[in-house]
C-alpha positions as semicolon CSV with decimal commas, in nm:
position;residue;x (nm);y (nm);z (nm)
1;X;0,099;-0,185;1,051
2;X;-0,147;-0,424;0,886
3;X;-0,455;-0,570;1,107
4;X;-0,484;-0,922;1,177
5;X;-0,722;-1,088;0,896
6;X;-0,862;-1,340;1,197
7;X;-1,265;-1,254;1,210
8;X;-1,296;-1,003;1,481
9;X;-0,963;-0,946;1,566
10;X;-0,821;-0,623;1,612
11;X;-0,457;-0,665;1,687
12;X;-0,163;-0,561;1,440
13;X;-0,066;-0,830;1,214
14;X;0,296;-0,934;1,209
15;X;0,281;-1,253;1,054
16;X;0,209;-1,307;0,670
17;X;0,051;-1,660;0,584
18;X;-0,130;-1,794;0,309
19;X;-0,339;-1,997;0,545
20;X;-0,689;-1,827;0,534
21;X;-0,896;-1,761;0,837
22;X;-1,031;-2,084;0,782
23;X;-0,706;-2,275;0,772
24;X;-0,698;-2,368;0,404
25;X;-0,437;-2,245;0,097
26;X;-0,675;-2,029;-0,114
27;X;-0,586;-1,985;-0,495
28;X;-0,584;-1,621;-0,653
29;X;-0,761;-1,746;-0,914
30;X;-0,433;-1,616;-1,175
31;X;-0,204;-1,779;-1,405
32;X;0,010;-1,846;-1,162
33;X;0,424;-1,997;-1,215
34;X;0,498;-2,010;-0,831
35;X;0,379;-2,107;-0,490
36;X;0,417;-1,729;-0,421
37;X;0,155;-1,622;-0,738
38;X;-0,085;-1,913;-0,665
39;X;-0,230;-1,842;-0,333
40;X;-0,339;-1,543;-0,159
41;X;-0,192;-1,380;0,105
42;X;-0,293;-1,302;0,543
43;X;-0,149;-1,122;0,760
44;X;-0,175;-1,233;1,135
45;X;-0,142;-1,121;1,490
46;X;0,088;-1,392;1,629
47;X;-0,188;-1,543;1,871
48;X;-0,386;-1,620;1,582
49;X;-0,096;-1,742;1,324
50;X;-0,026;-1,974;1,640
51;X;-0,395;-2,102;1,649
52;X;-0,433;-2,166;1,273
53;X;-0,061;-2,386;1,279
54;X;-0,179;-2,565;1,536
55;X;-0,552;-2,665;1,426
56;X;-0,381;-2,725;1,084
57;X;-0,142;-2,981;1,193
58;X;-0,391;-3,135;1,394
59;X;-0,565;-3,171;1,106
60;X;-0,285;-3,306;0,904
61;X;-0,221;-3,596;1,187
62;X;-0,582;-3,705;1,180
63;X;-0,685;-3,947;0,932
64;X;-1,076;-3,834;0,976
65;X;-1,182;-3,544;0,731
66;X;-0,958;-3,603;0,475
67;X;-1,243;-3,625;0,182
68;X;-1,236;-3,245;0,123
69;X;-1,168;-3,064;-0,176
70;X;-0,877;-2,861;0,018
71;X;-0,543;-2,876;-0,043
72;X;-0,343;-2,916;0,254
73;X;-0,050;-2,687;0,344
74;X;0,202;-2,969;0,326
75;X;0,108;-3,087;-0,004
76;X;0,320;-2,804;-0,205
């Protein structure tokens, strides 16, 4: 089994994302023709997948920060 990409986690990742560590979609940098090709990949212990869905819909909800460069997950 795969090890959760959180920083300093060392539990067995279940859960594949494309949510980074960070909580942001991150491009592969590729031609890419699909949702699936555009961004990279995580794989998370379930604690931590739980943690970054939660901080990212907080983030969604608030109308504060919203300046960034990011994409947010609900925009695809």
């Amino acid at each position: 089994m795969p090890k959760c990409d959180y920083p300093k986690c060392s539990g067995t990742g279940t859960i594949v994302s494309r949510l980074s560590p960070e909580g942001f979609l991150v491009g592969t940098g590729n031609k890419a023709y699909s949702f699936r090709e555009a961004y990279k990949r995580f794989t998370y212990c379930e604690d931590h997948h739980d943690e970054l869905m939660k901080s990212v819909w907080n983030r969604v909800r608030t109308s504060d920060e919203k300046g960034d460069d990011h994409v947010a997950p609900t925009a695809i």
